[in-house]
C-alpha positions in Angstrom: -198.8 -159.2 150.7 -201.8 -157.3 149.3 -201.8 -158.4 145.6 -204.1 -156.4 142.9 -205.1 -158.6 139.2 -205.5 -155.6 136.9 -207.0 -155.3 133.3 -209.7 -158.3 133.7 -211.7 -159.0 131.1 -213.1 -162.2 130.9 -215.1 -164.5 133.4 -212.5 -167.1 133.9 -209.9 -164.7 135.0 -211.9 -163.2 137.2 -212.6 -166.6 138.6 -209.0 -167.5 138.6 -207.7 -164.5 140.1 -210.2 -164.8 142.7 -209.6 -168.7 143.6 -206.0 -168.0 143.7 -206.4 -165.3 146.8 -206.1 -161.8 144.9 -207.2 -159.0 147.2 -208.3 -156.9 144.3 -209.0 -157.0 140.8 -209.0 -153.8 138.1 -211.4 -153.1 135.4 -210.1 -151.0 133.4 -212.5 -148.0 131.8 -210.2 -145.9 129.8 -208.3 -146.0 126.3 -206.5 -149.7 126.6 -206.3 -153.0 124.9 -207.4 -154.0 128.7 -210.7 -151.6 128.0 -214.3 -153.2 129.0 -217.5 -150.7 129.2 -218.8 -150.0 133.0 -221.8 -152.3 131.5 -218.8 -155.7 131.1 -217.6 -154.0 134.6 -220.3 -154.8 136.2 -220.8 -158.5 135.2 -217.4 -159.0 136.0 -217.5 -156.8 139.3 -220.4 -159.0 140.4 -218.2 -162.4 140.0 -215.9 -160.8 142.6 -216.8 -161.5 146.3 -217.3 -159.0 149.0 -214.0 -159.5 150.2 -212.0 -158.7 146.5 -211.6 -155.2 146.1 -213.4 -154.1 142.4 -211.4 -151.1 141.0 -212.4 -149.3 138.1 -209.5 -148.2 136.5 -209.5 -144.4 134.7 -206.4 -141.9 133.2 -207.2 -138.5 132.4 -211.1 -138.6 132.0 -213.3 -135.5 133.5 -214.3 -136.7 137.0 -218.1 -136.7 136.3 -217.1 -139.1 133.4 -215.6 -141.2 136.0 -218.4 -140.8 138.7 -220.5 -141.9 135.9 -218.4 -144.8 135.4 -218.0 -145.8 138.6 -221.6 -145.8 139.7 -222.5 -148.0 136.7 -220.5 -150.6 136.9 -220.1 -151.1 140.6 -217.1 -150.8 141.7 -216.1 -150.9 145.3 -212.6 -148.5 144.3 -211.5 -145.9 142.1 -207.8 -145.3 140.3 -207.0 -142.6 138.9 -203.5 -143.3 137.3 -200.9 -140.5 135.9 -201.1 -136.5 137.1 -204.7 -136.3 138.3 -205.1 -133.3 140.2 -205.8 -133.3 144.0 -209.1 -131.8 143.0 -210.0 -134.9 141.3 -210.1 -137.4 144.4 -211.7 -134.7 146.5 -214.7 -134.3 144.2 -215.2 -138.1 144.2 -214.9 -138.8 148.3 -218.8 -138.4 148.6 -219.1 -141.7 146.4 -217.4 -143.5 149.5 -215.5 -146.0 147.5 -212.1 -146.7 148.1 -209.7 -144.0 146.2 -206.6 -145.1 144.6 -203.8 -142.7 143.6 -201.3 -144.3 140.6 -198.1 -142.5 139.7 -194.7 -142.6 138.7 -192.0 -142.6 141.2 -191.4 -139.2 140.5 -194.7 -137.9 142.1 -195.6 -137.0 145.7 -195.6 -140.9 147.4 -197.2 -139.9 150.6 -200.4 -142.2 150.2 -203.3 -140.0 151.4 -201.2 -137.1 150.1 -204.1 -136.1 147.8 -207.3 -137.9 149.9 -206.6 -141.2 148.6 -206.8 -144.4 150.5 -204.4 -146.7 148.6 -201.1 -145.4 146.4 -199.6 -147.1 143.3 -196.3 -146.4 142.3 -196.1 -147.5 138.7 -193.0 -147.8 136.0 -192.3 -144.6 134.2 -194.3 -146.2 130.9 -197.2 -147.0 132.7 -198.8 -150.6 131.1 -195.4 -151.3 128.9 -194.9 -154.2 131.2 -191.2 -153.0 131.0 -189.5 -153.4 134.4 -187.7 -150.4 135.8 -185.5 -149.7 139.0 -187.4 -150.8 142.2 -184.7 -149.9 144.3 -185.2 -146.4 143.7 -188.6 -146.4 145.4 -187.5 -148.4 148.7 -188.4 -146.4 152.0 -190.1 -142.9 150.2 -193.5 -144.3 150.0 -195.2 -144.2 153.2 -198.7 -145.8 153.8 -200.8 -148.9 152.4 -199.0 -148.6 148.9 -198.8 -151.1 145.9 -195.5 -151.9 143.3 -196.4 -152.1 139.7 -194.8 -151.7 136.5 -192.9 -154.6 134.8 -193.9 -157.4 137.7 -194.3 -161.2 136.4 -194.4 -164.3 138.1 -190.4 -164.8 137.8 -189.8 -161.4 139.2 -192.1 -160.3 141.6 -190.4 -161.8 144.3 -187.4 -160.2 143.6 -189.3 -156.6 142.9 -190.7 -157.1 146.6 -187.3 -157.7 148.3 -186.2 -154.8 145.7 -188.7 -152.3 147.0 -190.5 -153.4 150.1 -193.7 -152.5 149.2 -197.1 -153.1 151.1 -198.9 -155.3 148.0 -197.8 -155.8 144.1 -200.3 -154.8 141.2 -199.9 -156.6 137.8 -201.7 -156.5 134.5 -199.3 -157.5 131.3 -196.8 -159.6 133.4 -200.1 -162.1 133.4 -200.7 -162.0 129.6 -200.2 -164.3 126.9 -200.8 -161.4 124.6 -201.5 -158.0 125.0 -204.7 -157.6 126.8 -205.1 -161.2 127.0 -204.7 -163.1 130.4 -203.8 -166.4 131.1 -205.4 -168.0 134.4 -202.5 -170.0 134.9 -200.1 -166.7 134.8 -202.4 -165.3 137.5 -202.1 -168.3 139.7 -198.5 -168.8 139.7 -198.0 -164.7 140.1 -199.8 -165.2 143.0 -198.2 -167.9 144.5 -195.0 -166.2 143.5 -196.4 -162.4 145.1 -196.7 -164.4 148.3 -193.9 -166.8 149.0 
């Protein structure tokens, strides 16, 4: 189970999701409680061995805004979450980072449907942390896809059996308080994710 740590901010959690075996960690670089600059993206980018996946995480910024982004902090992957156009990935392919696709379950889940490599199918409310119908998901995404949307470490077992996906992305259902993470959330989430 491919498990993404999203909306970093601090050293230690970086640390902790690492330690505890996450595949991939977000930064996120657009309006957000979870916001750090791409200058704070790259010192925590940089804590992240070659094996984590770095995302940067954008929603609805020009795509030279995000190149810009992108390039200064580091990242090995880009999201782009909510109704980017196809356009959008396709302009940033010649970066060669790893592309990432999130949407609502109402959008087109064929991962590489718009050029990207990995597909996120998020709650309706994207970053409520409200949990929504997984079911309803279960067999239409095709590819290397990820669950998000609601997931803590009491559910995300459940959500996986729920939905099958191929990996589980979580950002509030690790929090103490908004935008704050908690490195023992992250650990038991996953332990939980992999079980």
């Amino acid at each position: 189970m491919f498990v993404k740590i999203c909306g970093l901010r601090e050293p230690e959690h970086v640390e902790a999701a690492v330690e505890a075996g996450a595949d991939a960690i977000g930064l996120v670089m657009t309006a957000s409680p979870r916001r750090v600059t791409p200058s704070r993206a790259a010192e925590l980018a940089a804590l992240a061995p070659s094996h984590v996946l770095t995302v940067g995480v954008f929603m609805g910024e020009p795509v030279e805004e995000v190149r810009q982004a992108a390039q200064a902090a580091g990242v090995g992957a880009v999201q782009l979450h909510g109704r980017h156009p196809h356009t959008d990935f396709t302009a940033l392919k010649d970066l060669g980072l790893t592309l990432v696709r999130a949407v609502a379950a109402d959008a087109d889940l064929r991962t590489g449907a718009f050029d990207e490599d990995l597909l996120i199918v998020d709650a309706p409310r994207a970053g409520a942390g409200e949990p929504w119908d997984w079911t309803a998901v279960r067999g239409r995404p095709s590819g290397n896809w990820l669950l998000a949307g609601g997931l803590d470490p009491g559910n995300v077992r459940q959500a996986i059996e729920a939905a099958r996906p191929w990996g589980v992305d979580v950002s509030s259902g690790v929090e103490v308080a908004r935008g704050v993470k908690d490195s023992a959330l992250i650990r038991s989430f996953l332990r939980a994710a992999r079980s």
